[in-house]
VOBA-1610 file (N, C-alpha, C; in pm, whole numbers, padded with zeros to 5 digits, always signed):
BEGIN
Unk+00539-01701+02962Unk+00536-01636+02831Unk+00396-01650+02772Unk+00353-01533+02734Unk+00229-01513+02680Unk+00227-01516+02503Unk+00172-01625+02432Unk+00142-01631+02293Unk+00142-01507+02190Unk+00184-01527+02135Unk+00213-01412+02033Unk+00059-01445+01910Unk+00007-01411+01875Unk-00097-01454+01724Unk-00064-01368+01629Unk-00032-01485+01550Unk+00020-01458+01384Unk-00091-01452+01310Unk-00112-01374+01268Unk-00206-01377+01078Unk-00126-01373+00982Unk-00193-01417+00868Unk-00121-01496+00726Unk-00035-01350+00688Unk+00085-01370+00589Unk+00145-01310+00524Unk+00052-01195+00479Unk+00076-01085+00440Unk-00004-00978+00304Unk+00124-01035+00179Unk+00061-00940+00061Unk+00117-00978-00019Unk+00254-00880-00007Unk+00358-00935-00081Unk+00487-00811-00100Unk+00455-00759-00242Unk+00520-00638-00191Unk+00459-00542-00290Unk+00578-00532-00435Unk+00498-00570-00513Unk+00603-00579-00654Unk+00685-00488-00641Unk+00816-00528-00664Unk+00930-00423-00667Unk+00971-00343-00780Unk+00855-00352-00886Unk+00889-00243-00979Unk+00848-00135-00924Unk+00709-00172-00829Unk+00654-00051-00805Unk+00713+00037-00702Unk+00770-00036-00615Unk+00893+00017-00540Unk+00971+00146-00553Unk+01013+00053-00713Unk+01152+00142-00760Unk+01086+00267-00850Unk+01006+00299-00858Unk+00922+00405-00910Unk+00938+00525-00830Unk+00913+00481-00652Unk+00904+00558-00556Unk+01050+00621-00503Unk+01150+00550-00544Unk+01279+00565-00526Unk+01319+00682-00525Unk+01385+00768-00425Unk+01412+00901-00482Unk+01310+01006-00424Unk+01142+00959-00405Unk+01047+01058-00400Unk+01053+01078-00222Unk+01064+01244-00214Unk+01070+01311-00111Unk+00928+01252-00031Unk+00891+01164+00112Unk+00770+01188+00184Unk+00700+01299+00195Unk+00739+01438+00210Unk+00684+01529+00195Unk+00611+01530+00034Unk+00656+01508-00071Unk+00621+01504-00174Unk+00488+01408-00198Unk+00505+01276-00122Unk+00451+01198-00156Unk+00276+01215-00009Unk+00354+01316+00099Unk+00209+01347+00172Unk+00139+01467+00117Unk+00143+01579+00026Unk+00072+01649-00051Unk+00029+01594-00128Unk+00045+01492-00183Unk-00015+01422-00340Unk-00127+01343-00269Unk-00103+01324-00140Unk-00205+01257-00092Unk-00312+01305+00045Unk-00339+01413-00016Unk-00391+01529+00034Unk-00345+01540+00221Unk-00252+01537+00228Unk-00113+01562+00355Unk-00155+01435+00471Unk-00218+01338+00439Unk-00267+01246+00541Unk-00196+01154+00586Unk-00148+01076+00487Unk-00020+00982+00554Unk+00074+00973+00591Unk+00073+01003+00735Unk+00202+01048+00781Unk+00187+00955+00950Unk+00299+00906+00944Unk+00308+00869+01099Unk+00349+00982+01193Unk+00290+01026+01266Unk+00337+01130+01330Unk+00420+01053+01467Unk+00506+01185+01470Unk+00591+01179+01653Unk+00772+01090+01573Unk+00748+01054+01484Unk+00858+00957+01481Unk+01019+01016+01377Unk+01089+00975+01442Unk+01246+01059+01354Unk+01329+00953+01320Unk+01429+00954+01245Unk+01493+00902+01212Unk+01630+00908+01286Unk+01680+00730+01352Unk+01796+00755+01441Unk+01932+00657+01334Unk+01896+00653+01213Unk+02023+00624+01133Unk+02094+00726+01076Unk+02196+00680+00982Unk+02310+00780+00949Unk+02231+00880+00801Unk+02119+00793+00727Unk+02111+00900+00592Unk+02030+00746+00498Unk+01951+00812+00426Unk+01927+00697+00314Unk+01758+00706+00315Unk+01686+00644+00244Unk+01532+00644+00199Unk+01512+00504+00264Unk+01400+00432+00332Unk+01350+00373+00381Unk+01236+00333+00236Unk+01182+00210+00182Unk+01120+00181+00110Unk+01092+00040+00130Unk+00940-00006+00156Unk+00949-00173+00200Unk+00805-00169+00193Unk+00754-00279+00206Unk+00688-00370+00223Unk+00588-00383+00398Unk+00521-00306+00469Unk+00472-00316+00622Unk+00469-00517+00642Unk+00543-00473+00764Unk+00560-00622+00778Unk+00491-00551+00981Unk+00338-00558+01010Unk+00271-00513+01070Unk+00289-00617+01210Unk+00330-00502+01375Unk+00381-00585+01485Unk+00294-00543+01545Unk+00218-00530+01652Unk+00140-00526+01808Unk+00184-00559+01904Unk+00276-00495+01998Unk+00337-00542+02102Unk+00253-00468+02205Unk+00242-00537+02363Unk+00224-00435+02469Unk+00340-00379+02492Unk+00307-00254+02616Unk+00432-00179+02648Unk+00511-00223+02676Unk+00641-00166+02575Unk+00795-00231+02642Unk+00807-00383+02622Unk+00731-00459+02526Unk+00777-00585+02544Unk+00829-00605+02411Unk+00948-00714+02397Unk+00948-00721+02229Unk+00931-00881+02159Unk+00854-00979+02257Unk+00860-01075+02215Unk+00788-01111+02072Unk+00686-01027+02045Unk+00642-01056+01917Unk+00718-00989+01812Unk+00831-00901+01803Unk+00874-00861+01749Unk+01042-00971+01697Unk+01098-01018+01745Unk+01179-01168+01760Unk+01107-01255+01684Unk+00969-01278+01645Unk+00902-01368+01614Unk+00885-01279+01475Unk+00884-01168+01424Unk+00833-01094+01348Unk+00957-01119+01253Unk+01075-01138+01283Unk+01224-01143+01276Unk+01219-01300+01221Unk+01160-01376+01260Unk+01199-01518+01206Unk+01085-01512+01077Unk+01013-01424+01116Unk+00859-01459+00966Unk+00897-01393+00859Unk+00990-01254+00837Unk+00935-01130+00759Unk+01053-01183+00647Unk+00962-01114+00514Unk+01062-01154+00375Unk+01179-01045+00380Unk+01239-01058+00318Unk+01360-00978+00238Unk+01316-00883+00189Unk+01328-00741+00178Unk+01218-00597+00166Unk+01100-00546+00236Unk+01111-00699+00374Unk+00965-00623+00428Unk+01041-00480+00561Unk+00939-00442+00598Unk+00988-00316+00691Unk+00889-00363+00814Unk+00916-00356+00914Unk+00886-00423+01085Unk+00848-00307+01119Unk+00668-00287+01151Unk+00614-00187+01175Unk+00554-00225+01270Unk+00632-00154+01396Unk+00548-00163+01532Unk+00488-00072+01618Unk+00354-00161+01663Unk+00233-00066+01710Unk+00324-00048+01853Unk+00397+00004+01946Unk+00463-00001+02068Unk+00374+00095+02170Unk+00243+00154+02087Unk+00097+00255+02192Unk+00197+00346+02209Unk+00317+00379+02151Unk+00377+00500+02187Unk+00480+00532+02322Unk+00497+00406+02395Unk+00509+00386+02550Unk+00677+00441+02523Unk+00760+00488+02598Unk+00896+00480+02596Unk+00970+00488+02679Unk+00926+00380+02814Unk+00980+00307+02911Unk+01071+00237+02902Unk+01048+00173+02817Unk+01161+00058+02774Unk+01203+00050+02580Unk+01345+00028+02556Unk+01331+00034+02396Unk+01267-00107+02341Unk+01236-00135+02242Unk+01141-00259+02213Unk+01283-00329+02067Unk+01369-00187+02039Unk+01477-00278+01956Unk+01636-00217+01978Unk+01738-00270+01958Unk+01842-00222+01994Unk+01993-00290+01875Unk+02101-00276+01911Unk+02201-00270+01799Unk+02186-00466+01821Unk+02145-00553+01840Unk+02123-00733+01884Unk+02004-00755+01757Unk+01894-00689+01760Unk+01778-00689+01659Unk+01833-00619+01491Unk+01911-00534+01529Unk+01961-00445+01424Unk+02002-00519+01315Unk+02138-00588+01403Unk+02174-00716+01317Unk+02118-00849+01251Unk+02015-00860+01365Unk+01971-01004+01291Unk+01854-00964+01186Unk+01798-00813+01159Unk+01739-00767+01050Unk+01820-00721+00925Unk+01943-00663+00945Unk+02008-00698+00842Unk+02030-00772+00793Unk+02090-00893+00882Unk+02142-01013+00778Unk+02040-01083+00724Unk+01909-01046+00763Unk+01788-01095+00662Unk+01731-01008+00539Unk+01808-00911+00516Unk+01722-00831+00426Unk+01597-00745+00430Unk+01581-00751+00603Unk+01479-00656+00612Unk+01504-00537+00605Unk+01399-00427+00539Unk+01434-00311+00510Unk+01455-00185+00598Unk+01393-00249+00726Unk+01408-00134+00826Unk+01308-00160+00908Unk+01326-00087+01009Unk+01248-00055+01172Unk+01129+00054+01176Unk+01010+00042+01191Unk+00908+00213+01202Unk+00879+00160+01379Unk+00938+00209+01490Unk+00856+00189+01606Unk+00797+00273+01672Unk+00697+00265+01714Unk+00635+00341+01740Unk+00648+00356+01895Unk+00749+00393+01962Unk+00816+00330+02108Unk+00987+00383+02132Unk+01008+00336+02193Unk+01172+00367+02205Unk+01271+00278+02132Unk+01416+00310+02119Unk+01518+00239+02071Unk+01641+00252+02180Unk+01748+00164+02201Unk+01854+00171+02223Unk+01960+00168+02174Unk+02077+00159+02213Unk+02231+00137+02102Unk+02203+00259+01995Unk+02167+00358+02003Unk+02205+00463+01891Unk+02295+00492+01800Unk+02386+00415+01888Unk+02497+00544+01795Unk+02551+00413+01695Unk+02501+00290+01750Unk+02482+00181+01596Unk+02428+00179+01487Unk+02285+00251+01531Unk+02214+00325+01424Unk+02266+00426+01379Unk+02346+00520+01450Unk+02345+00657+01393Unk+02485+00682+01313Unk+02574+00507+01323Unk+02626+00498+01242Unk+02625+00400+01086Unk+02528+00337+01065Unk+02478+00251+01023Unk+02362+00370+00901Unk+02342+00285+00761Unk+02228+00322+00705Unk+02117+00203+00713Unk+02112+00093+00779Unk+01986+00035+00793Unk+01897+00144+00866Unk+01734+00163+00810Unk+01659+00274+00833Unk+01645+00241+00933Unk+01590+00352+01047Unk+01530+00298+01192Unk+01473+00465+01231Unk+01321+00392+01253Unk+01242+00540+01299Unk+01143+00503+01448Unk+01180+00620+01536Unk+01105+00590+01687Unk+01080+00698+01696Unk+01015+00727+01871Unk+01045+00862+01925Unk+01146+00896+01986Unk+01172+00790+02056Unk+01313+00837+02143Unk+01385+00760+02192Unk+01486+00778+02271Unk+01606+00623+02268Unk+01552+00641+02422Unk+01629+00530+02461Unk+01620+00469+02680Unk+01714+00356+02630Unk+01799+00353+02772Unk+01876+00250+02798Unk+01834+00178+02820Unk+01712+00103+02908Unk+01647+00018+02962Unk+01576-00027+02882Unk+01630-00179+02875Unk+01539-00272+02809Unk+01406-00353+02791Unk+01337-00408+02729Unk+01247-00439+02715Unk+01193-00583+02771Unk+01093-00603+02832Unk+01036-00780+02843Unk+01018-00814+02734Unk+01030-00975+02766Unk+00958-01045+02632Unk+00940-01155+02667Unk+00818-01106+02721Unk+00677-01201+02752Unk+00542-01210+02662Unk+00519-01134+02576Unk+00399-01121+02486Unk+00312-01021+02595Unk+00195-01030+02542Unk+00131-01041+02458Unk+00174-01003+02344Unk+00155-01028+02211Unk+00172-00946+02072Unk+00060-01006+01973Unk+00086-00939+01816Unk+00014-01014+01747Unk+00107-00955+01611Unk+00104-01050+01478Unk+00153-01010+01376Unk+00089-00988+01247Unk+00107-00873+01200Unk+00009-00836+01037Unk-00113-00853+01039Unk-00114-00741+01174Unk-00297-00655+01155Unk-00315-00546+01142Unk-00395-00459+01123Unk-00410-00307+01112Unk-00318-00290+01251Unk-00241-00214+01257Unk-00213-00106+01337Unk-00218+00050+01333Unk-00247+00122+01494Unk-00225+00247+01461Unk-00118+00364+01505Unk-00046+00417+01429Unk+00078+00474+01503Unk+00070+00630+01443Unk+00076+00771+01546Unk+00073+00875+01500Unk-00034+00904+01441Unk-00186+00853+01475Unk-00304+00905+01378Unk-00317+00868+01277Unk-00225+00772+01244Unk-00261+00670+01088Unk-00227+00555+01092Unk-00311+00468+01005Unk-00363+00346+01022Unk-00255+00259+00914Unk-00206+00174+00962Unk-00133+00065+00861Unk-00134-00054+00846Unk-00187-00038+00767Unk-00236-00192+00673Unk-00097-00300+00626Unk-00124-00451+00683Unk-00033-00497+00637Unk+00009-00534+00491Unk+00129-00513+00420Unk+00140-00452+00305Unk+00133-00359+00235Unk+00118-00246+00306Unk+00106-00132+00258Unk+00254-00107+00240Unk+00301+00015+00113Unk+00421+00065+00103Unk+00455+00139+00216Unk+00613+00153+00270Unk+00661+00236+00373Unk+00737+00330+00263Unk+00729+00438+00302Unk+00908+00508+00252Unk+00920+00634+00389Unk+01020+00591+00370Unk+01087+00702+00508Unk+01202+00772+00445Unk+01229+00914+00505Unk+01328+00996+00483Unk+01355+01043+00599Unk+01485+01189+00587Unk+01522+01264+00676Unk+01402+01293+00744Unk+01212+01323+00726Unk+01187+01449+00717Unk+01018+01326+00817Unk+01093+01173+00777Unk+00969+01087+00919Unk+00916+00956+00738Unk+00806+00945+00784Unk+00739+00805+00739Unk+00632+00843+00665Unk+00574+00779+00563Unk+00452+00742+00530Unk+00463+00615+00482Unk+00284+00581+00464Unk+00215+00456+00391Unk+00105+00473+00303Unk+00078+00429+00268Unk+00005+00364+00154Unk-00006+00271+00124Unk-00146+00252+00087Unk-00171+00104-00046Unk-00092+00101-00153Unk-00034-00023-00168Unk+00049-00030-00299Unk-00053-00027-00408Unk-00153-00031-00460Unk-00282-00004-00567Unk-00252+00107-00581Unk-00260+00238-00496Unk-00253+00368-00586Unk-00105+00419-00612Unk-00004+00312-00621Unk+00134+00372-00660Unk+00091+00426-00816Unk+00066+00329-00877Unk+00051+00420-01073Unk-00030+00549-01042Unk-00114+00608-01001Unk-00185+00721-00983Unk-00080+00783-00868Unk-00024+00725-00809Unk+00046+00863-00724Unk+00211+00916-00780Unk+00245+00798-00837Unk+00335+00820-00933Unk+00309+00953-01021Unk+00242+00960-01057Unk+00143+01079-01207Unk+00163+01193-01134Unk+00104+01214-01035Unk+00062+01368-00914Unk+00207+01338-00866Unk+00317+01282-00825Unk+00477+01315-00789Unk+00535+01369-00895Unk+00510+01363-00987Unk+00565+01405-01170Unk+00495+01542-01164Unk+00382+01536-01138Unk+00357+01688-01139Unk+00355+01753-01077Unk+00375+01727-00967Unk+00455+01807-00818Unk+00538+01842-00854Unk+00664+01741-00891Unk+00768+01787-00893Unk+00818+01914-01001Unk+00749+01883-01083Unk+00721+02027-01206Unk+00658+02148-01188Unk+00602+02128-01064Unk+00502+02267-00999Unk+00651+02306-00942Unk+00675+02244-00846Unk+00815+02323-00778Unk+00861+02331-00879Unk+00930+02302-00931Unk+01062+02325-01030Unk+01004+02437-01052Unk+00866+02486-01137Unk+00854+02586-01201Unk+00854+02720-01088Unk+00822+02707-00992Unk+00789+02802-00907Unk+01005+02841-00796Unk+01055+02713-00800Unk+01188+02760-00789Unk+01236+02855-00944Unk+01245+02849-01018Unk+01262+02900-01097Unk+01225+03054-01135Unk+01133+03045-01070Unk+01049+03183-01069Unk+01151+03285-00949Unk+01133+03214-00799Unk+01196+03270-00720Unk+01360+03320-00763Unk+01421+03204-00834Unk+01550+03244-00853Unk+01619+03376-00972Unk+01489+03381-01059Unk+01462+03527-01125Unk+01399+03644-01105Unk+01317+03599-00985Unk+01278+03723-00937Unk+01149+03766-00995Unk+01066+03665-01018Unk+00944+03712-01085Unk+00843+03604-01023Unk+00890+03525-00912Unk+00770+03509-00803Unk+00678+03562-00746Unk+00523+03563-00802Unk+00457+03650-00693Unk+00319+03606-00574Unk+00373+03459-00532Unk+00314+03452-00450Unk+00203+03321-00501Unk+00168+03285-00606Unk+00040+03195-00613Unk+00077+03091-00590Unk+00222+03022-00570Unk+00223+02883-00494Unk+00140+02848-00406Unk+00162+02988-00306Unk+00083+02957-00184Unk-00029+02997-00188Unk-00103+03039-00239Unk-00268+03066-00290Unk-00347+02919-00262Unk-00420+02957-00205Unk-00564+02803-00223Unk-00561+02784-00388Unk-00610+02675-00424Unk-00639+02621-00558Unk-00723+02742-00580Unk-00845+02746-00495Unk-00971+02856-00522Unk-00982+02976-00514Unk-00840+03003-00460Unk-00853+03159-00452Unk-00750+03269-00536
//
């Protein structure tokens, strides 16, 4: 067995600021942030519900999940287990055995960046859980790993502690610092649509939603 290396906690992210985000569509919240944060490749294999936590940041090599077991004995109550898995999906890195012992801790959910097994535990279950794709075949767990460092999954970078929220529609992150400013631009998103559904449903839509700002 190969050593896992831990780095210190990040901070958890105040849960007022959390509950602010509650409710807000990812799509909503990747236009406000000029469409960048987005984990790409990854879906959702639970039954329904918003994903909202705390990056509780994993590094595994392919197919292994020993630092992730270890990630499981460290992570607080609201954090979310975000693993770097390089995308590999040889082997699943979590399955309906991990599922449980993250529930009964209060963790908020799974982002892997890798495979899953036991589906249909997830797919009956609302604990969140986002991969690319399921495999029967299980994982080593031998290490290498490392815990709560930058990782990168789908072309974006996640910082440990950064906010998660996940929906039907995949993942983003962010720094918890610009929740009060992104809060502001979700309020007025959401009033741009409203106004522009409104339009469509009377029949006097003509098109400048989709217009450039500049044109």
């Amino acid at each position: 067995m190969t050593a896992v290396t831990h780095h210190p906690l990040p901070h958890a992210v105040d849960p007022g600021l959390l509950t602010a985000l509650r409710g807000v569509a990812t799509a909503t919240i990747s236009d406000c942030l000029d469409r960048m944060p987005v984990l790409a490749g990854l879906r959702p294999f639970h039954r329904g519900g918003q994903l909202i936590g705390t990056a509780f940041t994993v590094q595994v090599r392919a197919g292994d999940n020993l630092a992730i077991h270890q990630a499981l004995e460290a992570a607080r109550r609201g954090d979310v287990i975000v693993v770097d898995g390089g995308g590999d999906t040889s082997r699943a890195l979590v399955g309906d055995i991990m599922k449980a012992i993250a529930e009964s801790r209060g963790i908020a959910g799974f982002v892997i960046d890798g495979a899953v097994r036991d589906t249909e535990a997830f797919a009956s279950s609302d604990f969140p859980c986002y991969a690319r794709t399921a495999t029967p075949r299980g994982p080593f767990k031998t290490g290498p790993g490392a815990t709560n460092l930058p990782v990168s999954i789908g072309g974006w970078t996640v910082t440990p502690g950064d906010v998660v929220v996940g929906d039907a529609d995949g993942v983003v992150t962010f720094p918890p610092g610009i929740v009060p400013s992104l809060r502001e631009a979700v309020r007025a998103q959401a009033a741009r649509e409203a106004d522009v559904l409104a339009l469509i449903r009377s029949g006097r839509y003509d098109g400048r939603y989709a217009r450039p700002a500049n044109g």
